[in-house]
BAFI-3210 file (N, C-alpha, C; in Angstrom, 3 decimals, decimal comma, padded with zeros to 6 digits):
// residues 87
n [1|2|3|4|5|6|7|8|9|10|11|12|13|14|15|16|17|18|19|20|21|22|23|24|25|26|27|28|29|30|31|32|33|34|35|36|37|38|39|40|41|42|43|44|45|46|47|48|49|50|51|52|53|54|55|56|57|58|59|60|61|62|63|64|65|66|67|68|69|70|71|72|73|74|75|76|77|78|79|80|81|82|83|84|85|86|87]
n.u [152,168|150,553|150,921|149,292|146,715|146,374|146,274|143,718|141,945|141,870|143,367|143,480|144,250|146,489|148,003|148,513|149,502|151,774|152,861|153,543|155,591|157,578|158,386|159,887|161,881|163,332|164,743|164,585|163,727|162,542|159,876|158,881|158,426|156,286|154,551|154,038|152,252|150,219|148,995|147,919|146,004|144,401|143,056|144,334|146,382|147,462|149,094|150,032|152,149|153,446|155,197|156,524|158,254|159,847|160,687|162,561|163,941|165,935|166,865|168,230|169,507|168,519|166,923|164,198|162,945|163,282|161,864|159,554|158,879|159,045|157,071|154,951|154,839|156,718|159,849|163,145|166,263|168,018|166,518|166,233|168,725|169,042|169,384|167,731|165,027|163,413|161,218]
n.v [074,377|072,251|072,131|074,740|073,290|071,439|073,539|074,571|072,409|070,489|067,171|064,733|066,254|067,293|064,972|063,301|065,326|065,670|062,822|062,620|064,229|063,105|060,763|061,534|062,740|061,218|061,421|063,566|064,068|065,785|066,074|063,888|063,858|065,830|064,726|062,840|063,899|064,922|062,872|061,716|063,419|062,160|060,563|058,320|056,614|053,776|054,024|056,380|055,948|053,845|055,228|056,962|055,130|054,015|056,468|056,907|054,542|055,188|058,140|057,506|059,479|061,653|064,618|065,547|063,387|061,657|062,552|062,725|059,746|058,660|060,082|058,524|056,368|054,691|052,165|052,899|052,754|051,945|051,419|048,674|048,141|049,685|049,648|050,219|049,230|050,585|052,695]
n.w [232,674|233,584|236,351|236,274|235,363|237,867|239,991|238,781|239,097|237,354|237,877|236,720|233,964|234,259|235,880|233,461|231,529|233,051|233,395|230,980|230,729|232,290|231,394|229,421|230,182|232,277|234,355|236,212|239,215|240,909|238,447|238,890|241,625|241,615|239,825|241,568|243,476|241,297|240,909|243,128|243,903|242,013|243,082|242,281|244,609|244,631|242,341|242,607|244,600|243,585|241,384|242,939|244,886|242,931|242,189|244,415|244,141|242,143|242,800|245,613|247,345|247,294|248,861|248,898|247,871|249,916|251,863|251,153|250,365|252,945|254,394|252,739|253,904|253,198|253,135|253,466|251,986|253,218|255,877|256,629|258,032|260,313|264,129|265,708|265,303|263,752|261,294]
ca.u [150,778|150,309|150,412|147,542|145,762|145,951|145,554|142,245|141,054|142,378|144,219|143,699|144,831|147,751|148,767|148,543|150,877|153,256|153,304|154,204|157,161|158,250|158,650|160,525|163,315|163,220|165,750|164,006|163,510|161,411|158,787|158,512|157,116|155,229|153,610|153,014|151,025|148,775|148,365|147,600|144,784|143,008|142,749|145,299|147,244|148,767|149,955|151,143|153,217|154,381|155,857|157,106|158,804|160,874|161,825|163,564|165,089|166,526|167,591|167,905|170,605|167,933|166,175|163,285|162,482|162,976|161,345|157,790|158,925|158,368|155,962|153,979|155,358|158,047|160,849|164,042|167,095|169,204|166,034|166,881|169,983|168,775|169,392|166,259|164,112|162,398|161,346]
ca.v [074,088|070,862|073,211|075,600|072,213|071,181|074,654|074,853|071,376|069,244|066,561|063,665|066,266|067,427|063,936|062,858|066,134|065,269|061,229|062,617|065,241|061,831|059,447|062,667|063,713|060,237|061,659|064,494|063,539|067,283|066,206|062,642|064,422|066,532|063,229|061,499|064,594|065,172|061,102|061,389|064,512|061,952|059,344|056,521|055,777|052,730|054,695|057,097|054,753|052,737|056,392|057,436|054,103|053,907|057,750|056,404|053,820|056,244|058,796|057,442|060,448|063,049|064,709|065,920|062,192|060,813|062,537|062,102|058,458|058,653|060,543|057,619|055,044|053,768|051,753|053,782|051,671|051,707|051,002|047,267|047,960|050,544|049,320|050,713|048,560|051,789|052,956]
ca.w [232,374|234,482|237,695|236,305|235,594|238,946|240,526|238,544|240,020|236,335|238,141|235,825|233,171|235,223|235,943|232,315|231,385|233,936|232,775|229,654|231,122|233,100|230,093|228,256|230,875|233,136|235,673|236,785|240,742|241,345|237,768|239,368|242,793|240,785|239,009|242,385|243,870|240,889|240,734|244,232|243,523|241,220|243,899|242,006|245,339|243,993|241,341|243,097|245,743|242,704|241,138|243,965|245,333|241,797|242,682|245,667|243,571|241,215|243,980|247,310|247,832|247,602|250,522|249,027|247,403|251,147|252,915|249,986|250,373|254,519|254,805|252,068|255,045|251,915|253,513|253,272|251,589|254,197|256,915|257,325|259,290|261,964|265,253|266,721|264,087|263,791|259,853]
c.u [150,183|149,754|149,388|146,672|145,468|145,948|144,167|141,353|141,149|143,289|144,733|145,052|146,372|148,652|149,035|149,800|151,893|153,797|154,330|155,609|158,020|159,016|159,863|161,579|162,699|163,761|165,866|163,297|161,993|160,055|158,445|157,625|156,159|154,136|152,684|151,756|149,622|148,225|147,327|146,048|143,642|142,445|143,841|146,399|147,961|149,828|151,174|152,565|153,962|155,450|156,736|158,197|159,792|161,611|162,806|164,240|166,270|167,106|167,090|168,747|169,354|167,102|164,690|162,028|162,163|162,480|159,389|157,996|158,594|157,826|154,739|154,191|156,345|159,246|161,896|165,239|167,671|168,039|166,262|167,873|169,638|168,816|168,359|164,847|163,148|162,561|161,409]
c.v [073,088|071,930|073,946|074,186|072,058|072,294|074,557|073,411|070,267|068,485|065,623|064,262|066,540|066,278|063,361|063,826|065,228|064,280|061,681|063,545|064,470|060,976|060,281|062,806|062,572|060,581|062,866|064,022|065,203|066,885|065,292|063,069|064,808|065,718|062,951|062,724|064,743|063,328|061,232|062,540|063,623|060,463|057,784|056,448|055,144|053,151|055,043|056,421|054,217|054,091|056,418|056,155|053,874|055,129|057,582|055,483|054,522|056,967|058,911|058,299|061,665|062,910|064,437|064,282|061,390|060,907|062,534|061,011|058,138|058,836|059,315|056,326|053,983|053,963|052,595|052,621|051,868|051,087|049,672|047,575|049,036|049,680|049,103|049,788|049,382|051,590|054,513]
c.w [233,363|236,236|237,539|236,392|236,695|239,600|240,179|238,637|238,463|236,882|237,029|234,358|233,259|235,065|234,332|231,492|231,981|233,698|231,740|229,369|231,670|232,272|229,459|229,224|232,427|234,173|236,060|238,021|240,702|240,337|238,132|240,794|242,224|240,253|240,125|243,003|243,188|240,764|242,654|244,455|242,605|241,861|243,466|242,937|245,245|242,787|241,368|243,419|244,992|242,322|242,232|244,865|243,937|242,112|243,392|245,071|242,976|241,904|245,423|248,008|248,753|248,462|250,202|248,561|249,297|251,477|252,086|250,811|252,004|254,873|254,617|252,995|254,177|252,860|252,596|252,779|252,398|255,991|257,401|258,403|260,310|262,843|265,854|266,186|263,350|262,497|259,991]
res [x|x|x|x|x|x|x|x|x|x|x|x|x|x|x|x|x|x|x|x|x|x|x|x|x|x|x|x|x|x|x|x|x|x|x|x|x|x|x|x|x|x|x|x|x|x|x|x|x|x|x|x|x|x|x|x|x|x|x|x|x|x|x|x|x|x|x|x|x|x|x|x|x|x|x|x|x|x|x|x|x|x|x|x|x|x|x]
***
């Protein structure tokens, strides 16, 4: 449902689903993306970033969390020690 929402241009209600699929099944990495995109469709940025920066707490294994989290310019847990100082 959340996906038709935001297909048919309901972000807020989207994101408000999805909060509530988040709270329910916490360690779901894929419904936590899902969150930060429609958060990010209703303009709450900080939201998002905050979501999405706990994802990476939770699983800093997974790809698909990293590479959200890089794209959003979110320090990588292991970026301190690069050599290159690069992020």
């Amino acid at each position: 449902m959340a996906a038709l929402r935001l297909e048919r241009g309901d972000a807020p209600g989207a994101a408000s689903e999805l909060q509530a699929l988040v709270d329910w099944s916490p360690r779901d990495s894929q419904m936590r993306l899902r969150l930060v995109d429609a958060l990010l469709a209703t303009g709450a940025v900080k939201q998002a970033r905050a979501v999405l920066a706990e994802t990476l707490r939770l699983f800093p294994g997974n790809g698909a969390v990293r590479q959200a989290a890089r794209i959003a310019g979110l320090s990588l847990p292991l970026d301190e020690f690069r050599l290159d100082g690069g992020r």
